[in-house]
N, C-alpha and C positions, 0 to 999 in steps of 0.2 A: 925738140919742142921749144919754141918762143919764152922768151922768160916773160910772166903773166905776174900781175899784181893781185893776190889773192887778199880779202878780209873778211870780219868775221862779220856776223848779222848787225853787229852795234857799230860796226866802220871803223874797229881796230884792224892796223894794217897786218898781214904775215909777214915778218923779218925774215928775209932767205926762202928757199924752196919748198914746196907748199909737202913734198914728200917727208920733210923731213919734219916739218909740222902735224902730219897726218900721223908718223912713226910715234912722237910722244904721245900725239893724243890715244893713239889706240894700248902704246905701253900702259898707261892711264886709266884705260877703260878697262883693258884688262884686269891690273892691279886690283882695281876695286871691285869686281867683279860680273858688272854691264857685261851682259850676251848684248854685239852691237848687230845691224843689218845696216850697209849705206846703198844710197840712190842714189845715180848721177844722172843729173839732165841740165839742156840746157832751152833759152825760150829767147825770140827776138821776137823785135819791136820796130817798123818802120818808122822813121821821123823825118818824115819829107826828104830828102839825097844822102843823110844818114840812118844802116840799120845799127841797132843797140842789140847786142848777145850778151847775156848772163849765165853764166855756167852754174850747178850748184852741185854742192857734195853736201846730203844730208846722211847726218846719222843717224837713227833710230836706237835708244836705248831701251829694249825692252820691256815693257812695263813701265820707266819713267822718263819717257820725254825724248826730247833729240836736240839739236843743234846743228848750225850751217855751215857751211865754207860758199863764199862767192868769187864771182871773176867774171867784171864786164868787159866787153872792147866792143869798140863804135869801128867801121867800117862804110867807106865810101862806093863800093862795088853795088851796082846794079844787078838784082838777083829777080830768076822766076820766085813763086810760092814752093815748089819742088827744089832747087837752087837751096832756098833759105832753110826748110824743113832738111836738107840732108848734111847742110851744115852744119847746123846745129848740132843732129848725130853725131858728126864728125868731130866735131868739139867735144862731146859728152866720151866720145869711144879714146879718143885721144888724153882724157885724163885718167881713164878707166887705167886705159892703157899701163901710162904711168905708173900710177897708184896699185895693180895690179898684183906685184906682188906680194906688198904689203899687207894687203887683204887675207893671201894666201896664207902667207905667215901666220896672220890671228885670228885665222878660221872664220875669215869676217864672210857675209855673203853680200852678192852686190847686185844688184839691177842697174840697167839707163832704159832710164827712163825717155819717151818721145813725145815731143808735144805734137803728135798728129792723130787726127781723129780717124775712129774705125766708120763711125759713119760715110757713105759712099758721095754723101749730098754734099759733102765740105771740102774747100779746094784743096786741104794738108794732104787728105787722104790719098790723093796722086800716089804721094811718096811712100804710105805705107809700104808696101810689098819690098822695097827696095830698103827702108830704114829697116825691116826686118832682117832681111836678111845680111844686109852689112853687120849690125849689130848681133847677131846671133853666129852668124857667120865669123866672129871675133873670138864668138865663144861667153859671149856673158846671155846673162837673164833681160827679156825685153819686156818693155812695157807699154802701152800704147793708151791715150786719153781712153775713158774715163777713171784709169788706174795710175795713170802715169805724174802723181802731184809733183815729182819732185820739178819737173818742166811744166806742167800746166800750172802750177798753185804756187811753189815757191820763187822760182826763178822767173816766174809773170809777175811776181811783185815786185822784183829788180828791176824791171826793164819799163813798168810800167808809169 
């Protein structure tokens, strides 16, 4: 994996590997006693010859609240709407990845999240069938718009 500049919602940076920042926080969550659930998604943004990708790891703390992990990268590569929707996945599955068995550990449960819609009338949806099953096919929980906040609602606030 690419070494990636991870920070938090307020633009504090992560010092070192974002695993091993994930590792305290969840000792943490634990300690105190948060049952956690996280989401990973990620959501891009065309900007004229540049696209902009924002990854997110949300956590959900049951009952009180959650909190984020971000990671943009701009990219000069010319991509279809399929191209960019399975990207994204790819991004999302590849931190999952990572992080994976950390989760395992503290009995966290995880979704990735995808920003493409089930709708048939919208061009994302191409990719559905494919973003499904790469993603499921990894073995994690899938999500698809109108459920999928952590790429439609969080990480579209990154990039937007």
């Amino acid at each position: 994996m690419q070494t990636q500049q991870w920070r938090r919602l307020d633009g504090r940076r992560i010092q070192g590997p974002i695993a091993g920042e994930i590792g305290m926080i969840l000792q943490a969550e634990t300690a105190a006693g948060h049952t956690l659930k996280v989401c990973i998604g990620t959501d891009s943004q065309v900007k004229g010859r540049i696209t902009e990708f924002a990854t997110v790891i949300v956590f959900i703390r049951k009952g009180k609240g959650g909190f984020m992990f971000i990671c943009s990268e701009l990219t000069d590569r010319r991509m279809s709407i399929k191209q960019r929707m399975l990207t994204e996945v790819g991004k999302s599955i590849e931190v999952a990845y990572e992080l994976c068995p950390l989760f395992n550990r503290f009995g966290v449960d995880l979704e990735i999240h995808a920003d493409i819609n089930t709708n048939p009338s919208f061009k994302s949806n191409d990719a559905l069938r494919d973003a499904m099953g790469y993603i499921t096919g990894m073995g994690f929980a899938f999500r698809a718009k109108p459920h999928a906040f952590a790429s439609s609602s969080c990480a579209n606030k990154v990039v937007q």
